[in-house]
N, CA, C and O atoms as a GROMACS GRO file, in nm:
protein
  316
    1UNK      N    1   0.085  -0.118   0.000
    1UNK     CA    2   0.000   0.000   0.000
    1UNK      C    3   0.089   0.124   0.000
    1UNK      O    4   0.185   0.137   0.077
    2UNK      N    5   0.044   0.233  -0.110
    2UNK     CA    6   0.143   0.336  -0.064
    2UNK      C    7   0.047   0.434  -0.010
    2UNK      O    8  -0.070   0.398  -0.029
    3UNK      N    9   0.062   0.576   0.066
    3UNK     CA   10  -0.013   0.690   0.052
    3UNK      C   11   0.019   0.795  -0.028
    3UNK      O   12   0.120   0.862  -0.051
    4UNK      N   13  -0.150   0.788  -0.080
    4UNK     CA   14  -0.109   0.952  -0.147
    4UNK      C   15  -0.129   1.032  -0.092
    4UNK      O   16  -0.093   1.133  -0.154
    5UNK      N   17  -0.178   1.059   0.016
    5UNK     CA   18  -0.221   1.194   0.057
    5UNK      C   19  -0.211   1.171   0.236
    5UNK      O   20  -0.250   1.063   0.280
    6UNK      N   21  -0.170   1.252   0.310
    6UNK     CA   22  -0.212   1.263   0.462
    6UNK      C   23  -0.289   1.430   0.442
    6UNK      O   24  -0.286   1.511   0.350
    7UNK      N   25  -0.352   1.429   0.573
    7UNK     CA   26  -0.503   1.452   0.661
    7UNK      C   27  -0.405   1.505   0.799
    7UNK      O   28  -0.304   1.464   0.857
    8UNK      N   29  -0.520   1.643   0.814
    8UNK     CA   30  -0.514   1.637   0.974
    8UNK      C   31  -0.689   1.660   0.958
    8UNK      O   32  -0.694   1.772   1.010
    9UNK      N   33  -0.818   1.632   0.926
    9UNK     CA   34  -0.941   1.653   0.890
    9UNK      C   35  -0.977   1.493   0.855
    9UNK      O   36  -0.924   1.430   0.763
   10UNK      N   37  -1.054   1.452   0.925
   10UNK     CA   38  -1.081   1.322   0.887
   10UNK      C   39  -1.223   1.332   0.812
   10UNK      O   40  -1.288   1.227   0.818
   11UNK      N   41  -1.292   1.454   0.732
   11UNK     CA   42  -1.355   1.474   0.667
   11UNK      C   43  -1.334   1.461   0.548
   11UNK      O   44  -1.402   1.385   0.479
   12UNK      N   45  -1.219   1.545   0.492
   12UNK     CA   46  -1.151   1.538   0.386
   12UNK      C   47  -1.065   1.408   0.339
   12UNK      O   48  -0.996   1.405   0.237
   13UNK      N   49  -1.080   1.314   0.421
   13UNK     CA   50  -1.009   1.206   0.361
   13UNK      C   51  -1.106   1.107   0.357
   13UNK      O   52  -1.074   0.993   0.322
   14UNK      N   53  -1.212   1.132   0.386
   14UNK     CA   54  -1.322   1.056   0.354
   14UNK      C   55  -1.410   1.083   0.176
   14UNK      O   56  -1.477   1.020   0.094
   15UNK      N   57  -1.337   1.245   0.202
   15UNK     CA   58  -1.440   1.304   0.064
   15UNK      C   59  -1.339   1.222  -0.026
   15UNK      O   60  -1.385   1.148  -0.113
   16UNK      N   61  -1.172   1.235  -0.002
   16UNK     CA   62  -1.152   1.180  -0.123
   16UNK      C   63  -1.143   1.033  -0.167
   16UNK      O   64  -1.138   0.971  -0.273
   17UNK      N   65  -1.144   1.010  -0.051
   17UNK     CA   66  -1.167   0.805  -0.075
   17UNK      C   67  -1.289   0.812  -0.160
   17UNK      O   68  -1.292   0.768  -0.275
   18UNK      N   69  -1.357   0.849  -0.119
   18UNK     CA   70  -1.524   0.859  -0.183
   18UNK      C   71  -1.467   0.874  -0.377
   18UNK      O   72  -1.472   0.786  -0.462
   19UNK      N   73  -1.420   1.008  -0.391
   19UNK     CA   74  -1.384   1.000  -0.542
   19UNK      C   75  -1.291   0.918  -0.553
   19UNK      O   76  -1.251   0.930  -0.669
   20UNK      N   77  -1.200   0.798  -0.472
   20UNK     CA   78  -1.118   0.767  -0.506
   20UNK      C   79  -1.225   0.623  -0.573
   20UNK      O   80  -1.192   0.577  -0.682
   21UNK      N   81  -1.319   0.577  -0.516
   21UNK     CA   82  -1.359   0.450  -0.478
   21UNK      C   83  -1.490   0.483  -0.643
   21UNK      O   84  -1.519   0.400  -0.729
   22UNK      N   85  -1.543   0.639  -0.630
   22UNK     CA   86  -1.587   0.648  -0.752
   22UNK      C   87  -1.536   0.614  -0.874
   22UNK      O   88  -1.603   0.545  -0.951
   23UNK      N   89  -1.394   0.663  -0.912
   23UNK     CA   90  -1.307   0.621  -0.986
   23UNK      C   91  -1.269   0.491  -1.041
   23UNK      O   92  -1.230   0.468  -1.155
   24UNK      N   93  -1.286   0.402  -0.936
   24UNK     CA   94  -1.307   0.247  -0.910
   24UNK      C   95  -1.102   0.229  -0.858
   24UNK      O   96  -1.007   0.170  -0.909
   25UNK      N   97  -1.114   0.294  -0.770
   25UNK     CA   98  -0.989   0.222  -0.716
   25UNK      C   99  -0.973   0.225  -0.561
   25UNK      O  100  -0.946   0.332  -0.506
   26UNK      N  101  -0.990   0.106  -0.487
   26UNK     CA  102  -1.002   0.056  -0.394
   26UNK      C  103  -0.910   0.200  -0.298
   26UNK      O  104  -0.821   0.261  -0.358
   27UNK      N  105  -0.947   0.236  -0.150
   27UNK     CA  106  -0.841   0.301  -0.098
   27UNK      C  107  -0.877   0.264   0.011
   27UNK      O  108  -0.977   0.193   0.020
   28UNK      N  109  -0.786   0.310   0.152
   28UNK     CA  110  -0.803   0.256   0.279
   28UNK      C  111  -0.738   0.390   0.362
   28UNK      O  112  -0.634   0.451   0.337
   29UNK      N  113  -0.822   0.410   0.450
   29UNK     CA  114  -0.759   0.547   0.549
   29UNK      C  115  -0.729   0.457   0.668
   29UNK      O  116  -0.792   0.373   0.732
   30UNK      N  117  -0.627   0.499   0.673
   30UNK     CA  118  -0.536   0.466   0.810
   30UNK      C  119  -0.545   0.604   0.883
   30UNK      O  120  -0.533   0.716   0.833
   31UNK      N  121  -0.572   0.565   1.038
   31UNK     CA  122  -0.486   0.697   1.104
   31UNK      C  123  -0.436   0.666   1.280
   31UNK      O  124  -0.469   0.575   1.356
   32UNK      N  125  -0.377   0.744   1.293
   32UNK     CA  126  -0.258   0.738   1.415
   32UNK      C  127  -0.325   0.819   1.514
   32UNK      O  128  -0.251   0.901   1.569
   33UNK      N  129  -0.474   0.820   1.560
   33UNK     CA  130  -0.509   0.927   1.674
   33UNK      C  131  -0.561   0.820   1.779
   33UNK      O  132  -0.639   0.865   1.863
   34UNK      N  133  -0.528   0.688   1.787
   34UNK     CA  134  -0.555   0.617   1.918
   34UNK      C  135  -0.690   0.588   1.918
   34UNK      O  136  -0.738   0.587   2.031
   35UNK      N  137  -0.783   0.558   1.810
   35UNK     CA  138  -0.925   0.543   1.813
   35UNK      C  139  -1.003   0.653   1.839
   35UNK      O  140  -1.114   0.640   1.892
   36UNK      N  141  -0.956   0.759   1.806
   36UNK     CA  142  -1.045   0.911   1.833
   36UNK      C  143  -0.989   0.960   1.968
   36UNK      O  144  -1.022   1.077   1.985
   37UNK      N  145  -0.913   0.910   2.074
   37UNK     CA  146  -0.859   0.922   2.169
   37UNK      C  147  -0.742   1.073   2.175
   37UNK      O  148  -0.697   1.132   2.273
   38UNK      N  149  -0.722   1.098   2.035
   38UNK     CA  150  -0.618   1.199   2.068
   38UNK      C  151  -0.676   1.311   1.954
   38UNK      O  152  -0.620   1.339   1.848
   39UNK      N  153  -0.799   1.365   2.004
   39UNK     CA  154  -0.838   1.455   1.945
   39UNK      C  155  -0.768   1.590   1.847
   39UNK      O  156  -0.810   1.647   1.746
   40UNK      N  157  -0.659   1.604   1.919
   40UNK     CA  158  -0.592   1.734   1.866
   40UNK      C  159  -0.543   1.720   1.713
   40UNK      O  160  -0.482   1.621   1.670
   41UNK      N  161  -0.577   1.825   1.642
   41UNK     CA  162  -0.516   1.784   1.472
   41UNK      C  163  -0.382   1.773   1.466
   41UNK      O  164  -0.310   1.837   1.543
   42UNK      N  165  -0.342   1.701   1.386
   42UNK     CA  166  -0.181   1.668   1.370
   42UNK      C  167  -0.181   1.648   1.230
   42UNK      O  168  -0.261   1.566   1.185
   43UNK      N  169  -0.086   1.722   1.132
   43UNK     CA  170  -0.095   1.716   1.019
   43UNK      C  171  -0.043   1.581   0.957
   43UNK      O  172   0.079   1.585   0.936
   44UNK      N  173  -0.075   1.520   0.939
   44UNK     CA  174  -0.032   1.351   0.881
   44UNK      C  175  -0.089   1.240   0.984
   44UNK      O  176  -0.067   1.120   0.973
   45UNK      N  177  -0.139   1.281   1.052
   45UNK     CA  178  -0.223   1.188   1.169
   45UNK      C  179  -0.331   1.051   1.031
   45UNK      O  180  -0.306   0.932   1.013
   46UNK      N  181  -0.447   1.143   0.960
   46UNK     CA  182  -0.461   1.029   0.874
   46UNK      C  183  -0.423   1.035   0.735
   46UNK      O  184  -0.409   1.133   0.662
   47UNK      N  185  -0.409   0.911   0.712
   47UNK     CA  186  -0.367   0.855   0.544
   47UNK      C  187  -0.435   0.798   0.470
   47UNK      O  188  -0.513   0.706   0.495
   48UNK      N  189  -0.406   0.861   0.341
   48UNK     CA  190  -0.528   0.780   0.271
   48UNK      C  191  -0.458   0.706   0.215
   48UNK      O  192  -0.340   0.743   0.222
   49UNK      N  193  -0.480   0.575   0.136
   49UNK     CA  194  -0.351   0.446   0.101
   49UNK      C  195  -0.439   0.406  -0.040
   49UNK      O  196  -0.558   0.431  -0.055
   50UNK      N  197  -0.376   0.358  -0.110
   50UNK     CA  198  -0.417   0.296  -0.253
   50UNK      C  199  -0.305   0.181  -0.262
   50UNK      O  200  -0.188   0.192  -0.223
   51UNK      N  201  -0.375   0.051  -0.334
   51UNK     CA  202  -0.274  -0.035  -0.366
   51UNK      C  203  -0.171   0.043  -0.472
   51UNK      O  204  -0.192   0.154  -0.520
   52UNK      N  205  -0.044  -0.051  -0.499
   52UNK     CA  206   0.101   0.003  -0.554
   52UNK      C  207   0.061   0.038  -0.671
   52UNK      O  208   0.104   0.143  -0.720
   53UNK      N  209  -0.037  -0.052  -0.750
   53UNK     CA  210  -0.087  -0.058  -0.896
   53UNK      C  211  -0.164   0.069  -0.928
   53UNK      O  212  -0.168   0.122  -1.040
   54UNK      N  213  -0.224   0.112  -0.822
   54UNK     CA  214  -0.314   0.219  -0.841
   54UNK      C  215  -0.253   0.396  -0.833
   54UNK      O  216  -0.314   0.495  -0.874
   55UNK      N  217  -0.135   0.394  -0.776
   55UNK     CA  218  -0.065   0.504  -0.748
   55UNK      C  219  -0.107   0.608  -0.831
   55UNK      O  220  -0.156   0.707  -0.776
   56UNK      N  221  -0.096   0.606  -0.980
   56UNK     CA  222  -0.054   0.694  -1.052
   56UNK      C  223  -0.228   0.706  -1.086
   56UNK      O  224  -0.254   0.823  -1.058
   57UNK      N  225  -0.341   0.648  -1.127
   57UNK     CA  226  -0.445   0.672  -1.157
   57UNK      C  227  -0.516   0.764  -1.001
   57UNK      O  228  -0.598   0.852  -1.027
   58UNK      N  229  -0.483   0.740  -0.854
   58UNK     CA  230  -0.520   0.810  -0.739
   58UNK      C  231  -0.477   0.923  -0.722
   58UNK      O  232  -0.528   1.005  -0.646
   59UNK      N  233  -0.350   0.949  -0.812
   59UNK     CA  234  -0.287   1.113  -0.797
   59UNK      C  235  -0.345   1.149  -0.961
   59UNK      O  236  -0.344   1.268  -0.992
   60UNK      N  237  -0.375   1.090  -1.021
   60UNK     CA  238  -0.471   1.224  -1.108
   60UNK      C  239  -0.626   1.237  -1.099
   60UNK      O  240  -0.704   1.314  -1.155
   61UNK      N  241  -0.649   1.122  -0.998
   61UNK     CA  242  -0.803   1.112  -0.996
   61UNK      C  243  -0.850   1.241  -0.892
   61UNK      O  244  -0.960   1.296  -0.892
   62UNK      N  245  -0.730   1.274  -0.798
   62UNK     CA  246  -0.731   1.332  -0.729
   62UNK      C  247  -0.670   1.457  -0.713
   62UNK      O  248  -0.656   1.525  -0.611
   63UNK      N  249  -0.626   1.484  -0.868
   63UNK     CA  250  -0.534   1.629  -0.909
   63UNK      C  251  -0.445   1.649  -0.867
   63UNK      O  252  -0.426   1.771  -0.865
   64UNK      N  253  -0.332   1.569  -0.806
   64UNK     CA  254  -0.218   1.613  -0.687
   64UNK      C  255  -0.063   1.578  -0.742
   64UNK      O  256  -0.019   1.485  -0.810
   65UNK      N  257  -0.037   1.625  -0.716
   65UNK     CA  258   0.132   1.660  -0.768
   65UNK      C  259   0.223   1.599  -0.666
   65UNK      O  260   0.215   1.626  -0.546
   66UNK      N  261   0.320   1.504  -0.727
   66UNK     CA  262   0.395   1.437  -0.588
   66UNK      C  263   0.464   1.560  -0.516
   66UNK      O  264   0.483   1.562  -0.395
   67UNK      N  265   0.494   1.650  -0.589
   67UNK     CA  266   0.579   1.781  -0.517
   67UNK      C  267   0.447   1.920  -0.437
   67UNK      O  268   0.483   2.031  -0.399
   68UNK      N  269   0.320   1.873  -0.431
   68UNK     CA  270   0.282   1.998  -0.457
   68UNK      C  271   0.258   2.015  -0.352
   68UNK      O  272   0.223   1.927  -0.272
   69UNK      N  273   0.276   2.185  -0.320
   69UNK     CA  274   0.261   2.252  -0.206
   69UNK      C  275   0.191   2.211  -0.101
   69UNK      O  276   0.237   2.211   0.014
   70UNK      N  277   0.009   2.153  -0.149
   70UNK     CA  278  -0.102   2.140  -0.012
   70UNK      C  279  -0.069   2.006   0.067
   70UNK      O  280  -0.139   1.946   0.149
   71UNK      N  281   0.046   1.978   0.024
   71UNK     CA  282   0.103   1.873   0.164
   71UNK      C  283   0.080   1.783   0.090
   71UNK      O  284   0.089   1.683   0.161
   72UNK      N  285   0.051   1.748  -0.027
   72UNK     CA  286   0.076   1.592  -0.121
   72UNK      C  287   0.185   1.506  -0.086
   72UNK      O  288   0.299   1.549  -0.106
   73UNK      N  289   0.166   1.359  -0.025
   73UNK     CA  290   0.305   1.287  -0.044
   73UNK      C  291   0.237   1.133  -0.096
   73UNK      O  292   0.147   1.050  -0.079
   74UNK      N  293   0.371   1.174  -0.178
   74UNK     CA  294   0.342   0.983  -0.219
   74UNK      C  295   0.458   0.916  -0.160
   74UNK      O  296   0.575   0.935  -0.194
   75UNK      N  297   0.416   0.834  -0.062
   75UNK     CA  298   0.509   0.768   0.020
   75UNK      C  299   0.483   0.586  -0.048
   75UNK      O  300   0.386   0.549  -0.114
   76UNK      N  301   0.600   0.499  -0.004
   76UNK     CA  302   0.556   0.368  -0.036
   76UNK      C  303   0.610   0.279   0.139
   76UNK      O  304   0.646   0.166   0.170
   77UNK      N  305   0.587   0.412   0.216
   77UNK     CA  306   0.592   0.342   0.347
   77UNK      C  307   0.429   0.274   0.343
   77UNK      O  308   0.360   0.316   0.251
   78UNK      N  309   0.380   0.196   0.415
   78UNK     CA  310   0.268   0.131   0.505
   78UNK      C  311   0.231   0.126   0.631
   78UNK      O  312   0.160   0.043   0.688
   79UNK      N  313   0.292   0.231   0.677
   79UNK     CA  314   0.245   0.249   0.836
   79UNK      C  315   0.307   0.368   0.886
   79UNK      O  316   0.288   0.404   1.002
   0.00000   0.00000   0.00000
């Protein structure tokens, strides 16, 4: 799994799974706040993940630039 995108808004990573899953490519949000336990925003707290195959169709489905400014990363960490 890689991520394309981290979240400190667990709204927004829902909207884009949603177009991601419209698109037809499977995605999975991971996030690091302890089960809702650590309320405070943390910028990369959640991730949105696409299989390896899907990388390149999730960053244009989703307009994002591996370099671009609004905090885009394409990582091929998994956790």
């Amino acid at each position: 799994m890689i991520v394309v995108q981290r979240y400190a808004d667990h709204m927004a990573a829902e909207f884009d799974r949603a177009v991601l899953e419209a698109n037809g490519i499977q995605a999975l949000i991971v996030t690091d706040d302890a089960g809702g336990m650590l309320p405070l925003p943390r910028l990369g707290v959640i991730r949105l993940m696409v299989q390896d195959a899907d990388v390149e169709r999730a960053v244009a489905a989703l307009a994002l630039e591996p370099d671009d400014p609004s905090g885009a990363e394409i990582s091929s960490k998994d956790g």
